[in-house]
C-alpha positions in Angstrom: 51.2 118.8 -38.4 53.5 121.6 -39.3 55.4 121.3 -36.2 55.9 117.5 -37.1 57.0 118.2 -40.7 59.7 120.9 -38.7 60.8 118.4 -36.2 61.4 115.7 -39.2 63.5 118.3 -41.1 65.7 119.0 -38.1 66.6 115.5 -37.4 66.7 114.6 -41.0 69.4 117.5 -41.0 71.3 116.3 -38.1 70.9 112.3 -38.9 74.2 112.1 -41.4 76.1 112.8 -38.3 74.6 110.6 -36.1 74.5 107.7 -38.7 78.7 108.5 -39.0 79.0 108.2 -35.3 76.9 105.0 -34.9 79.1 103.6 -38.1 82.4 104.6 -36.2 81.3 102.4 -33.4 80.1 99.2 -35.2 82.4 99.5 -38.0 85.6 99.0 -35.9 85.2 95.7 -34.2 84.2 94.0 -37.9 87.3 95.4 -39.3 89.5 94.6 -36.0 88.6 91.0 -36.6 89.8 91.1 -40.3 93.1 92.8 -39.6 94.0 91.0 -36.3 96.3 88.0 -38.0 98.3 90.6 -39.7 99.1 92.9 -36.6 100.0 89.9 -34.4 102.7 89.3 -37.3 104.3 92.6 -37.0 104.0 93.0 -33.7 104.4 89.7 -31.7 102.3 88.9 -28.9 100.1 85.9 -29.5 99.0 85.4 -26.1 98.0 88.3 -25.3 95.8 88.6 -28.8 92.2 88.2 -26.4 93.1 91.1 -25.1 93.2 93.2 -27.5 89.5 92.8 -27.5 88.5 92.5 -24.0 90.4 95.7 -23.5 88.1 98.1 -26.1 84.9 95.6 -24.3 86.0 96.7 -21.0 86.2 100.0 -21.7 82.9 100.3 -23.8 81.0 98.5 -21.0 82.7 100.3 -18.1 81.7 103.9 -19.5 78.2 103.0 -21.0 76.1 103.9 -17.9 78.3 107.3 -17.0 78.2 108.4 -20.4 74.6 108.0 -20.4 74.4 110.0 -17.0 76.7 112.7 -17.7 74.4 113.4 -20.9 71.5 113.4 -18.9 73.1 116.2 -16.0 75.2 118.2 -18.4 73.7 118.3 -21.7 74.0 115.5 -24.6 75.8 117.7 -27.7 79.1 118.4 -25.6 79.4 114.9 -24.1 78.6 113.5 -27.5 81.6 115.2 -29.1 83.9 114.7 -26.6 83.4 111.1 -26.9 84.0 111.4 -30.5 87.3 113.2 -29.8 88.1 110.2 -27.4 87.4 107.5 -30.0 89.2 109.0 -32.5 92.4 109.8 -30.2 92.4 106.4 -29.2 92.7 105.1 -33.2 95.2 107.2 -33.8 97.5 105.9 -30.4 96.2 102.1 -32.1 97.2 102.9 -35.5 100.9 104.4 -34.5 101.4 101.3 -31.9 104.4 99.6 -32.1 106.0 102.5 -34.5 109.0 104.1 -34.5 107.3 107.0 -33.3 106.8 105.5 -29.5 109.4 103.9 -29.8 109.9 100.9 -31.9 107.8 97.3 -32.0 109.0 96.3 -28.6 106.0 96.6 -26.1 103.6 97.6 -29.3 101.3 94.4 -28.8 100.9 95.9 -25.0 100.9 99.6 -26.5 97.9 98.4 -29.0 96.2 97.0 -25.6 96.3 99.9 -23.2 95.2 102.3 -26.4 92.3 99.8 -27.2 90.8 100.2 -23.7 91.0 104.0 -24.5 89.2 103.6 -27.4 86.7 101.5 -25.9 86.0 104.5 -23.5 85.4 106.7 -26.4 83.0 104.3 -28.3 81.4 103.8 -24.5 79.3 106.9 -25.2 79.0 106.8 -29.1 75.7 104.4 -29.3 74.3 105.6 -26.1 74.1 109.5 -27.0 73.2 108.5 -30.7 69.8 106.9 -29.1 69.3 109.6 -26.8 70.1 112.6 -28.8 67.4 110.5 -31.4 65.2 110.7 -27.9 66.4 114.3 -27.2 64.5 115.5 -30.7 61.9 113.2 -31.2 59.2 111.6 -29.0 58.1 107.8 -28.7 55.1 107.7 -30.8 57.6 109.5 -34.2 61.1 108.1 -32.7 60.5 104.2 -34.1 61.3 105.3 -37.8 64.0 107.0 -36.7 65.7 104.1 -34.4 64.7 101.4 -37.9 66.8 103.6 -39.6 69.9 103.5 -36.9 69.3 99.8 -36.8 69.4 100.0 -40.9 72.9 101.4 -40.3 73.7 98.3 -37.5 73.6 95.9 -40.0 75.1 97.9 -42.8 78.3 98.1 -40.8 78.4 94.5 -39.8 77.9 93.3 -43.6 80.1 96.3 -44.9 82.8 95.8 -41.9 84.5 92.7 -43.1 84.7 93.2 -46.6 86.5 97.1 -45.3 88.7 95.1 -42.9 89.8 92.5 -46.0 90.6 95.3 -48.3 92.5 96.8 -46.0 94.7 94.0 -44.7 95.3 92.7 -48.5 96.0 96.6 -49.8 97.1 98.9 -47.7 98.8 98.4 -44.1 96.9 97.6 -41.2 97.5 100.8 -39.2 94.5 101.8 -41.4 92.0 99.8 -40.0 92.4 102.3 -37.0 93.1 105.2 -39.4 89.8 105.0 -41.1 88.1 105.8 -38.1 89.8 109.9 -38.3 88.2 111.1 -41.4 84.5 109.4 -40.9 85.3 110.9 -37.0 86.1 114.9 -38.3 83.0 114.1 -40.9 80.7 113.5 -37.6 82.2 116.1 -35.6 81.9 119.4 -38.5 78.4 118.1 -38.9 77.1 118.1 -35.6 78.4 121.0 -34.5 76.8 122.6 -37.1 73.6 121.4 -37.4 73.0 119.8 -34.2 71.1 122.2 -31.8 70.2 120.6 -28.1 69.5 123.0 -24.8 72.7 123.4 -22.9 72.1 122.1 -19.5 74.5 123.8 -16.6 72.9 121.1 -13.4 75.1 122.4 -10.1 75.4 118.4 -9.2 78.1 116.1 -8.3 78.5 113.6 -10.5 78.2 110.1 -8.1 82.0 108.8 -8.6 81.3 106.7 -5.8 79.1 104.9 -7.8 80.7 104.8 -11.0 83.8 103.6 -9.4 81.7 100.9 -7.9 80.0 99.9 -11.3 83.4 99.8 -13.0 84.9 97.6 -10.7 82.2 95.5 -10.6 81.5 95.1 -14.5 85.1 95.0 -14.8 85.4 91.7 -12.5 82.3 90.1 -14.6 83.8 90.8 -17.6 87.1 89.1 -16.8 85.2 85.8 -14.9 83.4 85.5 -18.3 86.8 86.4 -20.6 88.8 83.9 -18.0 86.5 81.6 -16.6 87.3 78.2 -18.3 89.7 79.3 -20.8 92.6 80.8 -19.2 91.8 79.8 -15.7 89.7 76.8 -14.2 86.2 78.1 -12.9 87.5 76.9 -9.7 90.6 78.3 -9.2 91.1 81.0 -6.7 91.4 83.7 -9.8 88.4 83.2 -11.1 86.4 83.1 -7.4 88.4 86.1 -6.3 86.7 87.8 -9.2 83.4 86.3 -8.1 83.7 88.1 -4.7 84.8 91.3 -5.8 82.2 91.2 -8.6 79.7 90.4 -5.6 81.2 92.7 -3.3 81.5 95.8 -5.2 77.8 95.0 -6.9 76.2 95.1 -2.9 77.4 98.2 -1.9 76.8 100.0 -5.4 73.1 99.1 -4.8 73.7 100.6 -0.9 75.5 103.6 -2.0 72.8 104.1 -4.7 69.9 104.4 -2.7 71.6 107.7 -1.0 73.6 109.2 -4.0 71.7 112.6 -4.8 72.2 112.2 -8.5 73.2 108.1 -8.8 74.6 107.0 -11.8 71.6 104.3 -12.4 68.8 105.5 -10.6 67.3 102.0 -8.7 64.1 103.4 -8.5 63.5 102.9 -12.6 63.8 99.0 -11.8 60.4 99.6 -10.2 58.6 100.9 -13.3 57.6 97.4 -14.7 58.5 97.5 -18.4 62.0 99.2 -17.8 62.9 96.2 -15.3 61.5 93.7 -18.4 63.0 94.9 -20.9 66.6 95.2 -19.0 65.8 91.8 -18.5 65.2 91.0 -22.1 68.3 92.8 -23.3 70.0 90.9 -21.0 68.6 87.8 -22.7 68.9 89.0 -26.2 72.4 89.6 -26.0 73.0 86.7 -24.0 71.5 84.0 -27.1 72.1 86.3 -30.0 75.4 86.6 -29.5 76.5 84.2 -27.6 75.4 81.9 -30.4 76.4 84.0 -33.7 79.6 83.9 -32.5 79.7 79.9 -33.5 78.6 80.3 -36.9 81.3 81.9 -39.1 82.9 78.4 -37.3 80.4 76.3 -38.8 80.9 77.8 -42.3 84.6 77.6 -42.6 85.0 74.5 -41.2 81.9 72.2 -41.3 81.2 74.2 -44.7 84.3 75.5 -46.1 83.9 78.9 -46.5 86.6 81.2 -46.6 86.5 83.8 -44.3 85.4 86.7 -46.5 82.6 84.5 -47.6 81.9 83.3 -43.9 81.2 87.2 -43.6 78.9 87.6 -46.8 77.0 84.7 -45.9 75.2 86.3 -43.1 74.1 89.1 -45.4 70.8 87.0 -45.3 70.7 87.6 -41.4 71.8 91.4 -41.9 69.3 91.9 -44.6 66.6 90.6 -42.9 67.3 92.5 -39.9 67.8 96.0 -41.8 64.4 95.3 -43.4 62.4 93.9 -40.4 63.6 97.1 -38.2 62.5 99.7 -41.0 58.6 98.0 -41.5 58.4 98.1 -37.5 60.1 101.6 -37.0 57.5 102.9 -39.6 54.1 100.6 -37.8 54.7 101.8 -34.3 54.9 105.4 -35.6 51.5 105.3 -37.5 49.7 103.1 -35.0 51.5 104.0 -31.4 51.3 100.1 -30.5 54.6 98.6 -29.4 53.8 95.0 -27.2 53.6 92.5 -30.0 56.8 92.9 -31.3 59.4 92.1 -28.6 56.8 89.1 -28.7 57.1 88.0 -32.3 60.7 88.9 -32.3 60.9 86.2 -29.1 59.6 83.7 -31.0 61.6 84.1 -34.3 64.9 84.0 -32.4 63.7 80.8 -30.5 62.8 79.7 -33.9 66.0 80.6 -35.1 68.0 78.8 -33.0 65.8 75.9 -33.1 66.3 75.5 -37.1 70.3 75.9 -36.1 69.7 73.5 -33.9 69.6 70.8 -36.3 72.4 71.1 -38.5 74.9 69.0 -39.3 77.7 68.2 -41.9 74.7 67.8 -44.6 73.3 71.2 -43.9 73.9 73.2 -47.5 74.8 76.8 -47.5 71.7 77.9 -48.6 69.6 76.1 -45.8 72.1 78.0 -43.2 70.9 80.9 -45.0 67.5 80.4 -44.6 68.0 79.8 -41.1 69.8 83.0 -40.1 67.5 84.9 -42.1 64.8 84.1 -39.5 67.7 85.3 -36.7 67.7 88.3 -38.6 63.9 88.6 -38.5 63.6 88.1 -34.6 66.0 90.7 -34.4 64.7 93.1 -36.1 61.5 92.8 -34.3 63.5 93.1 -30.9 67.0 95.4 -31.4 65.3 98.9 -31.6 61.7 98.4 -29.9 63.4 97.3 -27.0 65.5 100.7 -26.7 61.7 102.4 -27.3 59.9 100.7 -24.4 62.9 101.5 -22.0 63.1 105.3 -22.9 59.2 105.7 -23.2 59.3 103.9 -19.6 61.2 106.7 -18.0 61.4 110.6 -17.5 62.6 112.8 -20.6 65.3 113.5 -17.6 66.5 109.7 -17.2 66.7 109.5 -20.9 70.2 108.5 -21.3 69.9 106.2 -18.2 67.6 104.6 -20.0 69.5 104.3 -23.3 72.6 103.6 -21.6 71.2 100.7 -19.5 69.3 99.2 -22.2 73.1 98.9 -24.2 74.9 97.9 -20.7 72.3 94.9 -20.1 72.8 93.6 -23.9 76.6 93.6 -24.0 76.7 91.9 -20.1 74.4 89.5 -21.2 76.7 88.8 -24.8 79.5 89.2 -22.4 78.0 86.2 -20.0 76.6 84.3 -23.5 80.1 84.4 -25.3 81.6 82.3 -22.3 78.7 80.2 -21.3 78.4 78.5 -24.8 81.7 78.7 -25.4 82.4 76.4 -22.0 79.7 73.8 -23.6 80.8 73.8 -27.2 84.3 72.8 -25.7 83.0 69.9 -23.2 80.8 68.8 -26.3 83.6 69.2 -28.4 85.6 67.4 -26.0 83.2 64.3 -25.5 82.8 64.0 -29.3 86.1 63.6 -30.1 86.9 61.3 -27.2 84.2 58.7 -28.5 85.3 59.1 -31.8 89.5 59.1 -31.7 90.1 58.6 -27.9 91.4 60.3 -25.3 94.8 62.0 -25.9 94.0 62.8 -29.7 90.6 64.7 -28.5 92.5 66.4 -25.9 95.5 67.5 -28.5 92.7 69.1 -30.7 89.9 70.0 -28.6 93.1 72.4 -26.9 94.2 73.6 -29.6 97.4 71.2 -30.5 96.1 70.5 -33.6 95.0 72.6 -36.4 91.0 73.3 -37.2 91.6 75.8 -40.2 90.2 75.1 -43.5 93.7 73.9 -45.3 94.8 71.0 -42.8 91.1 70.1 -42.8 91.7 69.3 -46.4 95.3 67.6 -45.9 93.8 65.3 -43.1 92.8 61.7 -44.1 89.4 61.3 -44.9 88.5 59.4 -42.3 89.4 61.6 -39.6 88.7 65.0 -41.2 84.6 63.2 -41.5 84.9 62.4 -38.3 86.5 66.0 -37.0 83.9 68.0 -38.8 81.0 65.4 -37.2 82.6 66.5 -33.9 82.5 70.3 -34.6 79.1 70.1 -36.4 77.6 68.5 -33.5 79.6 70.5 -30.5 78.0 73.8 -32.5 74.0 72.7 -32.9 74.4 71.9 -28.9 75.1 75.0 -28.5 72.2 76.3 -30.4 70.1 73.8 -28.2 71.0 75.7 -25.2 70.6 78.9 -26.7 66.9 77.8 -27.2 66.4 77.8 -23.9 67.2 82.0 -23.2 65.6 82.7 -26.5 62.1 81.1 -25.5 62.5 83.3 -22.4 62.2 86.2 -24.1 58.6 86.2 -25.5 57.4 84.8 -22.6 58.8 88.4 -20.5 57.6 90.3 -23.1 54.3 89.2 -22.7 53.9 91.2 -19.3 55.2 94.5 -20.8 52.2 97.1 -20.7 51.4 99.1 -23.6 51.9 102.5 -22.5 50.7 105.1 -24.8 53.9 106.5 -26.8 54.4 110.2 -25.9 53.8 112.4 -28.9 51.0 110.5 -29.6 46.7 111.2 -28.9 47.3 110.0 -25.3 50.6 112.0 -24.2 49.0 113.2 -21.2 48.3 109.8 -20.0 51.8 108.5 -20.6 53.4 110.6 -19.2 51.3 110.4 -16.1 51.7 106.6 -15.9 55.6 106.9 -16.7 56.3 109.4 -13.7 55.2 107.2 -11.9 58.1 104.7 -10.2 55.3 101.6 -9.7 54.3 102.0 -13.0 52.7 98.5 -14.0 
């Protein structure tokens, strides 16, 4: 008992730090979003705008798994840090793009690009090492409450992110959306290298470039069939199946080279154990409906509901609320009772719930039946977002921990990455299709491609027949794509029905966890 009540006074002492870096990651894509229309006015560059975000994706999802690695050979507090430093040296080079200090607003809009994808590096190993310094201190059974209160923080920033970005963009200029990120960085940085006290680790390993060179290219190519693919370039054209064979390609011999790498980047062997190759799979499928889907509704609120976009942001508090509360009640369970299964189960079901009750809406829908509906999102992922992270990090060595971590992250955002694109492609042929039955050919093609305008203002300007017939359209384009999404969220219980509950280490049967865990055939 005493050493418990020691253990929870040194993370609780070491947790504001943590909580700043988890904030600097999640916080900056919310505000990017806000601030995006006013940078593309100073500096120019419209079509490049998309990559100002595939850019920091790239980069987060490249470095994910070596950050996790790295931690695991050389020790998490110095890794941790530097990443820090890297995120917070990359805002600064986005915040001074385009200034007269490099030189002027010629070439800033590819400046901002190149300085995002440093960034993204940076942020890369922010999450990761948050969830396995968490691991570092804590074990299973006691590291739920811990992981409720990280995914407290989650939704914090992503109700607290747009509101930030809108005050900045309407007060002060929008170099500061980058800026903000110094001061909570230097915050994070004073306090964990104060307070935060992990064994220093000094492995005489190569680190497996081979393999990290591999992965990079290969995520790299994904991420750009799923950024391009349909949008910018045909899924048949030879860019998009170049990509495809490099993706391919690059993905066949990092599983050869890994299977003789003395210290690999992702150990293969873990995708033996059964609950770490379910619940990659289930991130995979989390990310893939949960976001792939979210990303459709601030549309539906503007548009099909009129919202502006500040309000579009505040009315998913519901969602973020629910989520925030949901993670904190099951953080605090699995820690008193040491049982973990049923909730990846229930938190299945509410997302295929979820996106059932999205489903059916249509221009009749009120607000406050939308926010019913994404309050049980929020509740299936509450259930899911942190016990998933637990089962793959009690499913592995305290050695593999940031593998773990870092592949549980990497499987989410390829699988939002993959989502994003997928319903995206079917909102536009729906989208498409509606339009063409309802005003013909060439006017559904001149809106469905962007010739005419979908904001909220010419909605209002348009004759009432055809803005009732547009939002019809758009209404019904956006529950399709909740149909599909159905179909990855009811996959999700149904895998987690096959994980086996493995005693938590920490907890009465450590012994026998651990035993079973070592194990590679575990399961």
């Amino acid at each position: 008992m005493a050493e418990t009540v020691a253990r929870r006074r040194e993370v609780m002492v070491v947790l504001p730090g943590l909580m700043l870096a988890m904030l600097l990651a999640m916080l900056d894509n919310m505000i990017m979003g806000t601030a995006m229309p006013r940078i593309v006015g100073e500096l120019g560059g419209l079509t490049h705008l998309s990559w100002v975000v595939t850019a920091y994706v790239l980069g987060t999802t490249v470095s994910t798994p070596i950050w996790g690695k790295i931690g695991d050979l050389y020790g998490r507090k110095t890794i941790f840090m530097i990443s820090i430093v890297i995120f917070m040296i990359g805002s600064m080079l986005c915040g001074m793009a385009g200034s007269s200090l490099l030189g002027g607003p010629d070439g800033g809009m590819a400046e901002l690009i190149g300085f995002r994808a440093l960034q993204g590096l940076g942020a890369g190993g922010l999450v990761v090492n948050v969830m396995a310094i968490i691991g570092d201190l804590v074990p299973p059974r006691e590291r739920g409450q811990y992981q409720g209160i990280m995914a407290g923080v989650m939704s914090l920033a992503m109700i607290a992110g747009p509101l930030v970005g809108g005050f900045i963009t309407d007060n002060l200029d929008w170099r500061w959306a980058f800026y903000v990120n110094l001061p909570v960085g230097a915050i994070a940085l004073v306090v964990l290298a104060l307070r935060l006290k992990l064994p220093k680790l000094h492995n005489r390993v190569r680190i497996d470039w081979l393999g990290a060179i591999l992965l990079s290219v290969s995520i790299t190519a994904m991420v750009l069939i799923t950024t391009w693919g349909g949008n910018q370039y045909g899924w048949g054209s030879w860019q998009i199946l170049t990509l495809v064979a490099v993706a391919v390609i690059t993905l066949a011999v990092f599983i050869f080279a890994e299977g003789r790498a003395a210290e690999p980047i992702m150990p293969l062997q873990l995708f033996r154990n059964r609950n770490f190759a379910l619940i990659s799979g289930i991130g995979f499928l989390l990310g893939f409906a949960m976001f792939g889907a979210i990303n459709f509704l601030p549309l539906f609120q503007q548009t099909v509901q009129g919202a502006s976009a500040t309000n579009s942001g505040l009315l998913l508090l519901p969602m973020m609320a629910s989520a925030m509360v949901v993670s904190l009640f099951v953080g605090r369970a699995i820690t008193a009772t040491g049982k973990y299964k049923i909730y990846p189960v229930l938190g299945g079901v509410g997302m295929a719930v979820a996106m059932w009750l999205l489903s059916t809406m249509d221009v009749a829908t009120p607000s406050w039946r939308t926010g019913v509906y994404i309050a049980v999102l929020g509740l299936g992922m509450g259930f899911l977002m942190q016990t998933t992270m637990l089962i793959a990090q009690n499913s592995v060595e305290q050695k593999d921990l940031g593998v773990s971590s870092s592949a549980a992250t990497f499987f989410r955002s390829i699988g939002g990455s993959f989502g994003v694109s997928m319903f995206g492609a079917i909102f536009n042929n729906h989208l498409l299709s509606e339009l063409t039955g309802r005003f013909g050919p060439q006017a559904a093609d001149k809106i469905a491609k962007g010739g005419g305008r979908l904001d909220p203002a010419a909605l209002g300007q348009m004759p009432p027949q055809m803005r009732t017939g547009l939002l019809e359209s758009l209404a019904a384009s956006i529950s399709g794509v909740f149909w599909w999404a159905i179909l990855f969220a009811v996959a999700v219980p149904v895998l987690a029905v096959f994980i086996k509950e493995i005693p938590l280490r920490g907890g009465p049967s450590a012994d026998a966890a651990q035993q079973e865990v070592v194990s590679p055939a575990a399961g």
